[in-house]
N, C-alpha and C positions, 0 to 999 in steps of 0.2 A: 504494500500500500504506500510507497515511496511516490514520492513527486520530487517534477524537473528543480532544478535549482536554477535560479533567478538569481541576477546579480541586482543591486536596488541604487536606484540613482532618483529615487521621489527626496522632494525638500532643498533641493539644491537648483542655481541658476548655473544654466548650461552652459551659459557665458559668461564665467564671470571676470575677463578681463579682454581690454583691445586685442584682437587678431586683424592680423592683413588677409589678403584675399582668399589666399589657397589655406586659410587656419592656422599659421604660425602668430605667434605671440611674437614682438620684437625680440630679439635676444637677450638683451638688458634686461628686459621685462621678466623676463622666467628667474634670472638671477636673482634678482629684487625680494620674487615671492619668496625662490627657494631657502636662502638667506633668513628671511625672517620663520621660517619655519613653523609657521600657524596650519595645525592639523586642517582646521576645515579648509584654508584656502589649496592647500595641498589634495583636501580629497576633492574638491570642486573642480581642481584643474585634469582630476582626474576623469571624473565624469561629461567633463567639456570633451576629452579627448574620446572617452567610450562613445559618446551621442554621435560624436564625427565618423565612429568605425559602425554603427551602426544606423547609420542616415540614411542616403539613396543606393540600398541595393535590395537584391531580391529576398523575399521572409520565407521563411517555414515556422510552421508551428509544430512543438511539441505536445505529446499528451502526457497523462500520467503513465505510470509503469507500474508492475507486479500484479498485485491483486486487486483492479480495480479503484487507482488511488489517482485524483487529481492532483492539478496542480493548487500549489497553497491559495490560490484566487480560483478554483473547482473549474480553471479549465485548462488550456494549454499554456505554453508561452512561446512569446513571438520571439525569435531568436537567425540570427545572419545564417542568408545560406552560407554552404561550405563555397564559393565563388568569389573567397575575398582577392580584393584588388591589391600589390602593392599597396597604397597608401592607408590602406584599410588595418591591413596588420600594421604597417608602422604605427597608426592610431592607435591600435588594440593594446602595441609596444608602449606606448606614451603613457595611455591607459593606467598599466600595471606599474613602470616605473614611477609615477607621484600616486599612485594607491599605495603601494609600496613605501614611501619616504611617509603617509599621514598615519598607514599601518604601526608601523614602528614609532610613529608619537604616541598611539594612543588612539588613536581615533574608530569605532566600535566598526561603523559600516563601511570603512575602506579598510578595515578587516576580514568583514563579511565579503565583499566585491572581491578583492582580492582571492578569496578562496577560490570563489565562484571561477575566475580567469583561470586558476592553477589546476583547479578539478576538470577542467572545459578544454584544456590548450587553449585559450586565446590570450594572446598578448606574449605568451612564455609556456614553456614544452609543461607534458601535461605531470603533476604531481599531486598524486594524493595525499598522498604522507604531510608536507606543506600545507595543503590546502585545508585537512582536518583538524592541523596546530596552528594557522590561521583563524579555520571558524572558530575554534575553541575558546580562543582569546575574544573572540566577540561574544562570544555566549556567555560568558564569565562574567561579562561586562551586561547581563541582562536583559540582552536584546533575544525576543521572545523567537523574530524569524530564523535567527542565528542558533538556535538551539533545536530549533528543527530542522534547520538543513544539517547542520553539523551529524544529528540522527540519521539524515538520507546519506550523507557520504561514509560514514561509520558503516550505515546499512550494507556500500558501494564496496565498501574495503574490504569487510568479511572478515577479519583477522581475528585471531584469537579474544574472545570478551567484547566485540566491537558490539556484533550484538546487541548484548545486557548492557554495552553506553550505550547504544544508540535510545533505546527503550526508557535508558534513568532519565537521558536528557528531552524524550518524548513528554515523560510521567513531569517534568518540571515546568516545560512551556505548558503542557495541556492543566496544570494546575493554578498558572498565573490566565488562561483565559484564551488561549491559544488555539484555535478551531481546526487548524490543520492537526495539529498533537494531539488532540482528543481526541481524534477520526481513528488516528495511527494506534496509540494506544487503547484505546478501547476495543479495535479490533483483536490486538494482542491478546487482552485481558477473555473476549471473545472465543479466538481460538485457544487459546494454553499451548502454545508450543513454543512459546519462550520462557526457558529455564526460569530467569528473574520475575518472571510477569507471574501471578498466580493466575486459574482458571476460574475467573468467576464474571457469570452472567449478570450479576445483579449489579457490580460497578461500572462492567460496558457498557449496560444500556444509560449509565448516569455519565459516561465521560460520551456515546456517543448521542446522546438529549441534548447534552450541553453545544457540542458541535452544530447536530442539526437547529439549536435556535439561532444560532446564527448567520446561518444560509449556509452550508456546508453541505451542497447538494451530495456528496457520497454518503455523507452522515445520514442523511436522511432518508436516503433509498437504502443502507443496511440498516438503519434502524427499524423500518419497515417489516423487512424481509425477517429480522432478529424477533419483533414482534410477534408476527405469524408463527414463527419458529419453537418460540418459548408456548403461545396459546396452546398449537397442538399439541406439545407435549403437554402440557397439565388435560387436556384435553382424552388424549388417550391414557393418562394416567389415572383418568376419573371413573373411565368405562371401564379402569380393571381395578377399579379399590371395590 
């Protein structure tokens, strides 16, 4: 029940300083910002250069993956075809290297972004290992999306115990109010076939209630289906007490 991971560039202006025509910044100019070393202008300049790698070219959309599981927005995400241009992956380059410099300040969501680049290959060769000691540090840092993607690349990893994290850091966002972690875990809780998770019906249908009040369209259609599931069985259990 994994979903695509999204790199997040909401709250931020895409422009947030002079470019000349073809999108470079004066020279002087980059020194300036980088110098002063203010995380957010650093991850703005970041996301200035993602908008640029992903501007005028062709899209695909992804869906969810495994067992039926959207994306954290319950549908796909819009993501570059693989037909980047030259100047696209330079962008992508730009991208990661000042995500990279606000990462290392401190800065939660060019933490999260970062990941997203390093799990994806864009900007820089593909690394999971990085990319899940990335999200981690944003997760830490409380940011509820960052603690569920960090679940889906843990999910990605498979390594020994990733697992039972990926599930703790499910059980954490889905407790601060997290709709996509409710889905995730409650299905867990649903099936029982994660060691850490125990098997009980009566806390899924509360972690996936909670999802589906929030428009959590997968929530909702297995909360349905869980419904139906649970009646019949007391149902046939009545006709043989």
């Amino acid at each position: 029940m994994s979903t695509t991971i999204t790199t997040t560039t909401h709250d931020v202006d895409e422009s947030p300083m002079r470019v000349t025509d073809d999108g470079h910044a004066p020279h002087n100019h980059w020194q300036v910002i980088e110098r002063t070393g203010d995380p957010q202008t650093l991850f703005e300049l970041g996301a200035h250069w993602f908008a640029k790698a992903r501007g005028p070219v062709e899209t695909q959309t992804t869906t969810g993956s495994a067992t039926g599981g959207s994306s954290a927005q319950g549908g796909g995400a819009v993501v570059p075809a693989r037909n980047d241009s030259a100047k696209q992956t330079h962008a992508y380059e730009m991208a990661v290297e000042w995500w990279l410099k606000a990462a290392r300040a401190g800065h939660a969501i060019a933490q999260h972004n970062l990941a997203g680049c390093m799990a994806a290959g864009k900007g820089t060769s593909v690394d999971l290992d990085a990319a899940i000691d990335w999200m981690e540090q944003a997760a830490k840092q409380g940011r509820l999306a960052s603690m569920h993607a960090l679940g889906e690349l843990l999910m990605k990893r498979a390594a020994p115990g990733d697992v039972d994290r990926a599930h703790a850091w499910w059980k954490r966002a889905a407790d601060e109010g997290h709709a996509p972690s409710q889905y995730n875990y409650g299905a867990a809780l649903f099936n029982g076939d994660v060691p850490s998770v125990p098997h009980d019906v009566t806390q899924a249908l509360a972690y996936l209630g909670q999802a589906a009040q929030q428009g959590h369209a997968s929530a909702e259609a297995a909360l349905r289906d869980m419904t139906f599931h649970v009646s019949a069985t007391d149902a046939v259990r009545s006709a043989h007490s």
